[in-house]
Structure formats: C-alpha cells, structure tokens
N, C-alpha and C positions, 0 to 999 in steps of 0.2 A: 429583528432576526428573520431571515429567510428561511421558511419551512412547507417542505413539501409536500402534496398529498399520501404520498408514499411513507414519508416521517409518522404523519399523524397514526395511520394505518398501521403501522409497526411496533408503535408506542402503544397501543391501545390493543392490541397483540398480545405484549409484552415486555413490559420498558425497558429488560435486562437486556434484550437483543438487539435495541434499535439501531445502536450503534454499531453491530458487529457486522464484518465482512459480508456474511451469507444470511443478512436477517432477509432481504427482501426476496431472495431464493423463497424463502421457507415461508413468509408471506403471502408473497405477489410469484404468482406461477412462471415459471420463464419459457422461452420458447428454445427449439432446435435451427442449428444453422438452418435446415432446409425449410422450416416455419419462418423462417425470418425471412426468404426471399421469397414467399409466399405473399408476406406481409407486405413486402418493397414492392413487388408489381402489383399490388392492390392499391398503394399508398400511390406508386406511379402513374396510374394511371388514372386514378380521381383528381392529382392535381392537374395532369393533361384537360380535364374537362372544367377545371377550375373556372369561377362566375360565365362558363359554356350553355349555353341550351341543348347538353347535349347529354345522352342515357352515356352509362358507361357499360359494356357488351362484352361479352367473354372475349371476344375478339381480338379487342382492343388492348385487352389486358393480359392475354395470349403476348401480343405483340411485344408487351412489356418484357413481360416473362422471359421470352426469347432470348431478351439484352441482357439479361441479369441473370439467367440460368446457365446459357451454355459456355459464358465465359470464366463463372463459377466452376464449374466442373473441369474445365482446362487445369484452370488453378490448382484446384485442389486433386488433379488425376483418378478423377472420381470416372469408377467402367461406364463404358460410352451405353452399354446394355443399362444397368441399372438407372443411367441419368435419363434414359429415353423414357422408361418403366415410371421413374419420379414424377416424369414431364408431364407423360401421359395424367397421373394421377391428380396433380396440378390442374389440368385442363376441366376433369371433374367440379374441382373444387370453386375454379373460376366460375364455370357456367351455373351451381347454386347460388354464389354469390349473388350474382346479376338476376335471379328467379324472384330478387326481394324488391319492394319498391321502393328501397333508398337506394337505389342504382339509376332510377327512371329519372326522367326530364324534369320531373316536377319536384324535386327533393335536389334541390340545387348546389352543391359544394363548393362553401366559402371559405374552406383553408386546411389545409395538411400540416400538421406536428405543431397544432397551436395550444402555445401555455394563456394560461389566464391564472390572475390573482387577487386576492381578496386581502384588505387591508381591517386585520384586527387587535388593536391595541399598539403596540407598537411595532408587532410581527407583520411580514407579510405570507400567504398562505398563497402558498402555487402548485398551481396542476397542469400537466399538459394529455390532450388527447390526440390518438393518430387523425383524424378525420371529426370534422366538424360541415354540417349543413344546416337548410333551412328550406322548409317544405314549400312552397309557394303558392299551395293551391290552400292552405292553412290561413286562414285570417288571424288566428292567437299568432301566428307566425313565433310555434316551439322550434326552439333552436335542439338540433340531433346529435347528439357526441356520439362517435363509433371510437371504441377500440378493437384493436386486435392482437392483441398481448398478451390476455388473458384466458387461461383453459380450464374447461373442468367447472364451469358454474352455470347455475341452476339459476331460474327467475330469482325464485326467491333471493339465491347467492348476491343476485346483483344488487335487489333491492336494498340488503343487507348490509353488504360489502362498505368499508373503512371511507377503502380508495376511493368508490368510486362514487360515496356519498358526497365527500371531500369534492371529487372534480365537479358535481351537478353545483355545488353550493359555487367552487369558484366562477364558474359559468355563467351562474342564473343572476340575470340583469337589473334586477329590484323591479318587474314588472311582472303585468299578471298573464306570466307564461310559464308553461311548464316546460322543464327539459329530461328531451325522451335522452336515454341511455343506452345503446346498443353493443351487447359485446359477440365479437364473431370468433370463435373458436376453432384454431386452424391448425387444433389435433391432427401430426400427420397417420398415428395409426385409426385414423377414421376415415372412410370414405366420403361421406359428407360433411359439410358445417353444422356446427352447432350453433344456433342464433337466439341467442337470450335477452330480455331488456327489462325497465323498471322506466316507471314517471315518474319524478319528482315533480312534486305540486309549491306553488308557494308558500300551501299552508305547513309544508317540511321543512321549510329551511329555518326557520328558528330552531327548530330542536339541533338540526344540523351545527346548525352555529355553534349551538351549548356545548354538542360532542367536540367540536374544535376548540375551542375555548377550553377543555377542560385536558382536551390533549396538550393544547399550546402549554401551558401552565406549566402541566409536568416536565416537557421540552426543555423551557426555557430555566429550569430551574435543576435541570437534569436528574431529575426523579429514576431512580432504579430497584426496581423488584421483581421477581419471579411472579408470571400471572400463573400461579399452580393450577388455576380453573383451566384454564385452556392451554396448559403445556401438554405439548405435543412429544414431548423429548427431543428436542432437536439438539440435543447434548452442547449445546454452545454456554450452557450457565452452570458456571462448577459447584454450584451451592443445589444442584440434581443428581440424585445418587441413582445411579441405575438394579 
C-alpha cells in the first residue's frame, strides 16, 4: 500500500476525515494563488543553482519572479497598480529569504520536489519536500529539508507536526545524521517571513517509526472514528452535532 506523509498526518488527526475531500485543507495549511508564486520563484531559482557553487540572491530570484508574475496577472486581468503593489511586496520577502544561510554557497541544493520513501511492512510511506540541501562546511553532512507550504507554525509546531515528523523519518538515511527541517512561511498578510525549524536526531526515529506503524495499521485496515479530543468542528463527520 502506498501511503503518504500527509495520510499518516490526517489519520492521526482524525481517522473520520482522512478520506474526505477537505481533510488536508483542515490539516495541512494551504496556500493563496499569490503564495504559491512566491513559492515557484523560490523553487525556481534554487533549482537554477542546483549542485552550483553558487548563493542564491534576491536578485536572482527577482529575475524568476518576473517570469511568473507578470504573465500571471495578464492572465488572470489582475490591475496593473495592485500587481506592481504585490511585486513590490514580493521583493521584500525575497531579500529575507536570502538574509538566512541556507541561501549561501555553503548549504548546497541537491534537489527541488524530491519524494523519498520508507519501506514498512509491506506499505510503502512517501513524502515529498519543496527543497532539499546539504551543508558542506558540516562534517555529520545533515541533509536540510525546506518546505514552503506550510503557515502558521511555531518551533514547537514543527517539531510536533504529523507531517513533518513523517518526512524527517522518510528522509533520514540510517546514519548518524540528523535532519534539520526548515519551514518558511509565505504568509502574504505578513510583511516578512516566518522561518521555523526542528532537528530530528537518530535517537527520534524509532519512536517516529512506532507513530507510523501505528498509523499505517489503521490505514490499512481502514479504521474510522471521530478524534473527539482534538475535533475541531470541521463539520465534515455527521455523527457531530453542532
């Protein structure tokens, strides 16, 4: 059975929802058309520097932005005043980007929208993150997942977080490294980034496992019940009476 990090995360949520149309809405935060082309010339232009020895620079990522913004707003007849106003605000958000040192020469990017899987039982457990590196100046040589998808979380959140315990576990190589986790928050009612992260350690992923393992289970056996503990009301389970 193929099961994604996002299944696991949903199920352990809520098993009643996992299935439903708007479970990972209600989960997993989404982003706005204009977050999302935030996110494409960020994405764009780290793969441009791909196994590069090269920083990646608001500039560069401006550049992107360009390609992807203003043919956007054609499209969609979005006012030429408000798409400048966006641009500008964009331009902001690039230059914190690049303020952090997983933008520099030494924190090298070795792949854009890479899945990785983990073989347990007879499932297999997949995650994919936007951005993946590796530090160079790092002897452990920790491999960096960044996403940028997700808004609204806190360290803690990450360390926390379902998902994104799921992706560290698919990731991590069976060696004695840890993988940092970065998530960059590309709230556009905010004027700067938010940039959160957690380590997972090797001595984590066992328990990691157990929580997969005990997701998978239910998965695969299609286990359904209301998590009353942490319902939320998301009115999608009709056995919730408002």
């Amino acid at each position: 059975m193929f099961i994604k990090s996002s299944d696991i995360a949903c199920f352990l949520y809520c098993p009643f929802i996992r299935t439903k149309p708007k479970a990972k809405e209600i989960v997993l935060s989404s982003l706005t058309p204009y977050e999302e082309k935030l996110r494409e010339a960020i994405k764009q232009t780290e793969r441009n520097c791909l196994f590069k020895n090269s920083e990646v620079t608001s500039q560069k990522i401006i550049r992107s932005w360009d390609k992807i913004w203003w043919p956007y707003t054609t499209e969609k007849e979005i006012d030429f005043k408000l798409a400048k106003t966006l641009s500008t605000k964009a331009c902001y958000k690039f230059a914190d980007y690049c303020k952090y040192e997983i933008s520099d020469f030494a924190h090298s990017t070795v792949g854009i929208n890479i899945q990785s899987t983990k073989q347990i039982g007879t499932s297999t457990i997949a995650s994919e993150v936007d951005i993946v590196k590796v530090n160079l100046l790092d002897k452990k040589k920790n491999i960096i997942l960044i996403d940028l998808g997700r808004k609204g979380l806190s360290s803690r959140d990450v360390a926390l977080d379902i998902d994104i315990k799921t992706k560290a576990y698919c990731f991590y190589q069976n060696k004695e490294e840890n993988v940092i986790y970065i998530n960059i928050d590309l709230n556009e009612n905010k004027q700067k980034l938010n940039v959160t992260s957690a380590i997972f350690r090797p001595s984590d992923m066992d328990d990691i496992r157990k929580m997969i393992t005990f997701a998978k289970i239910g998965i695969e056996n299609n286990v359904e019940y209301m998590n009353r503990w942490n319902c939320k009301e998301c009115g999608l389970c009709p056995r919730f009476k408002f």
